[in-house]
C-alpha positions in Angstrom: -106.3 33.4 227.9 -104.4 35.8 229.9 -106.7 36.7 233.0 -104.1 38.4 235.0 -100.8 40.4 234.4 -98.1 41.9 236.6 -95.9 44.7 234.7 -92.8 46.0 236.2 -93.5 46.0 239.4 -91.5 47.2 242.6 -91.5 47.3 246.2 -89.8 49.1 248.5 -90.0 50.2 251.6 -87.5 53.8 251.7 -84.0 52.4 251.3 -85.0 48.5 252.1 -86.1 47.3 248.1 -88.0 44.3 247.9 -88.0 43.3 244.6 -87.9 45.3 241.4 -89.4 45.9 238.1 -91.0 42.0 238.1 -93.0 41.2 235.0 -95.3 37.9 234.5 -98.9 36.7 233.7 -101.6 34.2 234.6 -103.4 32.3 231.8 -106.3 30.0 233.0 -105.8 26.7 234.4 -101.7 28.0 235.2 -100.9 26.7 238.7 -97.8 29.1 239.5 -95.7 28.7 242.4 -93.4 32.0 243.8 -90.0 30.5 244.9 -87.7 33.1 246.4 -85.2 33.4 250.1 -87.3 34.6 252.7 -87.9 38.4 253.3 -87.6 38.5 249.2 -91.7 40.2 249.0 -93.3 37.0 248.0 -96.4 37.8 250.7 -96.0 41.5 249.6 -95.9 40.4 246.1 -99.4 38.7 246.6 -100.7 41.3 248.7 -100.5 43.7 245.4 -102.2 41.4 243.1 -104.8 41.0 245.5 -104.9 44.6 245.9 -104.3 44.7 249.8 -101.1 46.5 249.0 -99.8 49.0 246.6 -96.4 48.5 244.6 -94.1 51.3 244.4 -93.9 51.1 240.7 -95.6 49.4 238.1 -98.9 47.8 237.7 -101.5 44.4 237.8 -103.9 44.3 235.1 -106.8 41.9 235.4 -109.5 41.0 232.6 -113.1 42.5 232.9 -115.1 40.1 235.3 -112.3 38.1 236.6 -112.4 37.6 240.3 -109.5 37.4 242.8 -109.7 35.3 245.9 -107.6 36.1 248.0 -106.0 33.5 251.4 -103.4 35.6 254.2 -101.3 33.6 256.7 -103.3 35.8 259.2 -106.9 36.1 259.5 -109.1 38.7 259.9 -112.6 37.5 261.4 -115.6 39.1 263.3 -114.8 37.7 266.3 -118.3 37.9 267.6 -119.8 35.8 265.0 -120.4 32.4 265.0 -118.8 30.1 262.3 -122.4 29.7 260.5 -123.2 33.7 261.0 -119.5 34.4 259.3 -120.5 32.1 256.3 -123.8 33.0 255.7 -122.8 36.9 255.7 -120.2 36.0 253.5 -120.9 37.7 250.3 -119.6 35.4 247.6 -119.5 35.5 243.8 -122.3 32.8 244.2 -124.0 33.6 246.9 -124.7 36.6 244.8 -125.8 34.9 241.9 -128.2 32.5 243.9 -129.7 36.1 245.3 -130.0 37.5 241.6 -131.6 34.1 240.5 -134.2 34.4 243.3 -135.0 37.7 243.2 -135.5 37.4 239.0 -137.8 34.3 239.7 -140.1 35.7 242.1 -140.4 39.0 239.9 -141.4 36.5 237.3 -144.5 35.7 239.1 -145.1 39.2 237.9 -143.5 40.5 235.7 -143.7 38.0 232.1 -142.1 40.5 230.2 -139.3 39.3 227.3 -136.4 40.7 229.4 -137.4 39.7 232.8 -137.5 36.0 231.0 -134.1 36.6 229.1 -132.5 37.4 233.3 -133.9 34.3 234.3 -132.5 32.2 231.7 -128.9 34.0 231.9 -128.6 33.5 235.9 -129.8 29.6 235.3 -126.9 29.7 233.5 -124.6 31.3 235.8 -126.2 28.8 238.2 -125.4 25.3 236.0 -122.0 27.0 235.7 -121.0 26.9 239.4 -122.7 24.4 240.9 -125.2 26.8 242.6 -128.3 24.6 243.0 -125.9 22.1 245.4 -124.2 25.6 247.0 -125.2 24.5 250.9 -124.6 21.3 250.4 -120.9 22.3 249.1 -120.4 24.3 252.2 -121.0 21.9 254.6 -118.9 19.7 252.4 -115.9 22.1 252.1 -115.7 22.9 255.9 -116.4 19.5 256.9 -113.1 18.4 255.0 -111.1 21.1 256.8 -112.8 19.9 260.4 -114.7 23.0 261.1 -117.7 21.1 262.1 -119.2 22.9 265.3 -121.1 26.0 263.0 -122.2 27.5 266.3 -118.7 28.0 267.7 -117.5 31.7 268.1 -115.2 32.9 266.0 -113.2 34.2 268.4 -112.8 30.7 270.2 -111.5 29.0 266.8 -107.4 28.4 267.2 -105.0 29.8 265.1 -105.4 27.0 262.7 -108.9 26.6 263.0 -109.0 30.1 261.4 -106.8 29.8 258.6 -108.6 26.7 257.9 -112.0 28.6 257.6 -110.4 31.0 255.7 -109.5 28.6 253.1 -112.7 27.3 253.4 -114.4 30.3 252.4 -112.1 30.8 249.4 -113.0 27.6 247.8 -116.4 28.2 248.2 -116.6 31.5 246.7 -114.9 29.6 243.2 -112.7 33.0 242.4 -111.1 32.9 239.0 -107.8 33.3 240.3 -106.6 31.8 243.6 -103.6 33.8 245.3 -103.1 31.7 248.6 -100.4 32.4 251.3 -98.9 29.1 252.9 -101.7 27.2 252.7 -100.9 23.9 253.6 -100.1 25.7 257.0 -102.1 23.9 260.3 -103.3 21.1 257.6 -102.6 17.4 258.4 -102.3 14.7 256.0 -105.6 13.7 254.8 -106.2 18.1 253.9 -103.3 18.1 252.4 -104.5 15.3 250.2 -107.6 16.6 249.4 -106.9 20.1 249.1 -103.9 19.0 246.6 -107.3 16.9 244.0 -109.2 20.1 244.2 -106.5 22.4 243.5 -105.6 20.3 240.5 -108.8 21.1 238.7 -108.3 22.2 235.0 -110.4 25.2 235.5 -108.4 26.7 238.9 -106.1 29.2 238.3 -103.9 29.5 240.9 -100.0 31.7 241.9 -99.0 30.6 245.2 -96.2 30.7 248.1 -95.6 27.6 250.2 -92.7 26.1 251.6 -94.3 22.5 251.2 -92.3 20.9 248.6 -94.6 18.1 247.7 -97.5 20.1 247.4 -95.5 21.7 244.7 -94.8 19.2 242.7 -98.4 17.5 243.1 -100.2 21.0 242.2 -97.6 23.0 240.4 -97.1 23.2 236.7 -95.4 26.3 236.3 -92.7 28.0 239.0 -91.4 31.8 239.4 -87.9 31.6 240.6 -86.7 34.9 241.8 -83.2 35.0 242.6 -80.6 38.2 242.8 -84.0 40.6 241.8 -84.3 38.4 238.4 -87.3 36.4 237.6 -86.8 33.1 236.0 -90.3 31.4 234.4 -90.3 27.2 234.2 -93.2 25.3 232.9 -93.0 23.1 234.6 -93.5 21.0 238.4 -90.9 21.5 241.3 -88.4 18.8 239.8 -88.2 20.3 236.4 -87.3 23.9 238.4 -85.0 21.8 240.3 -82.9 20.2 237.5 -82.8 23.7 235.6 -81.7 25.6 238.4 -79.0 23.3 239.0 -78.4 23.7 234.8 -77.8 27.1 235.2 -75.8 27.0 238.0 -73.5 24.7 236.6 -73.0 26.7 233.7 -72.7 30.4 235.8 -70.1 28.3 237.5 -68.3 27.5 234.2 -68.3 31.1 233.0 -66.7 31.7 236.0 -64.2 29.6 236.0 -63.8 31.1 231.9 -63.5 34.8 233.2 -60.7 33.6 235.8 -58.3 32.0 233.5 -58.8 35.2 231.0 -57.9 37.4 233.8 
């Protein structure tokens, strides 16, 4: 199922082009790495899917009810709030739903009526489906793995890489259908790394990232964008299959080189 696609899309900025007329789309459970030379758009590139950015041409279609979760390398906090006053304002996609499922249950006490019945069972649906009866106990559980431990801290007194660390906190707990995520292995040690690497691997994740962290590539990845020269090349596949066909093709441009030299 297709839950995302990018149609000929283009960025530039006046004379300076980023990239051009780039087409490609996101099925579920696709975990797609961008590769590209730096100052090529790949952050710009994610900031229009996520629609934090326009492009200056084309267009990103996503399916009815799909959700985008989106992680920056910079973020953007209340930094006033304390880390357990960010989180609990934080309207996620389940947050939401365990709001509607409370809300429908305590009308019920009410309210007996066929459709208020029919809400009820749909959001206990919605709340077997992601976890939400476990939700707090997944929070503490998500930001505990990142070390973001002290709930009462100001924001504002977090490092740098304590905050992009709760930022990709509060990602995984809000369970978007389609992860766009910035460099983020970034300010992670070893053991995150790890862990973040299992979660992401989940069938049901959807994910198109940019990361300079080769061997979270190939333990995540199954599918890699190449851009190179403003074309887009698609491999399905992890970072060593994009490897040994990039090599492929350079080994054959080289040959048909070497073939237009001796005709000339």
């Amino acid at each position: 199922m297709n839950l995302m696609s990018a149609e000929e899309l283009s960025k530039d900025y006046g004379e300076k082009v980023l990239f051009e007329n780039l087409s490609f789309g996101l099925s579920r459970g696709d975990k797609m790495a961008l590769i590209a030379n730096n100052g090529t758009g790949k952050s710009s590139l994610l900031k229009i899917i996520a629609d934090k950015d326009t492009s200056s041409s084309g267009k990103v279609t996503v399916r009815k009810g799909i959700q985008i979760g989106y992680l920056s390398q910079n973020s953007d906090f209340d930094q006033f709030l304390t880390v357990q006053q960010l989180v609990d304002s934080a309207q996620t996609r389940v947050s939401r739903i365990i709001e509607e499922y409370e809300k429908a249950v305590n009308q019920q006490t009410n309210d007996f009526s066929k459709k208020n019945q029919k809400k009820v069972e749909e959001l206990t649906l919605q709340m077997d489906q992601y976890s939400a009866w476990d939700y707090q106990r997944k929070i503490k559980q998500i930001l505990s793995k990142f070390k973001i431990t002290d709930l009462n801290q100001k924001v504002g007194n977090l490092s740098g890489g304590q905050k992009k660390r709760l930022s990709l906190s509060l990602l995984l707990i809000d369970e978007a259908d389609i992860l766009l995520l910035d460099e983020p292995t970034n300010h992670l040690d070893i053991d995150m790394i790890e862990w973040l690497e299992k979660y992401l691997s989940q069938q049901k994740i959807t994910l198109l990232m940019v990361t300079h962290d080769r061997y979270f590539l190939e333990n995540v990845c199954n599918h890699i964008l190449e851009l190179e020269n403003g074309k887009l090349y698609h491999h399905k596949g992890n970072y060593s299959y994009f490897l040994e066909k990039r090599e492929e093709r350079e080994k054959n441009f080289d040959v048909e080189i070497q073939k237009a030299g001796k005709l000339m």
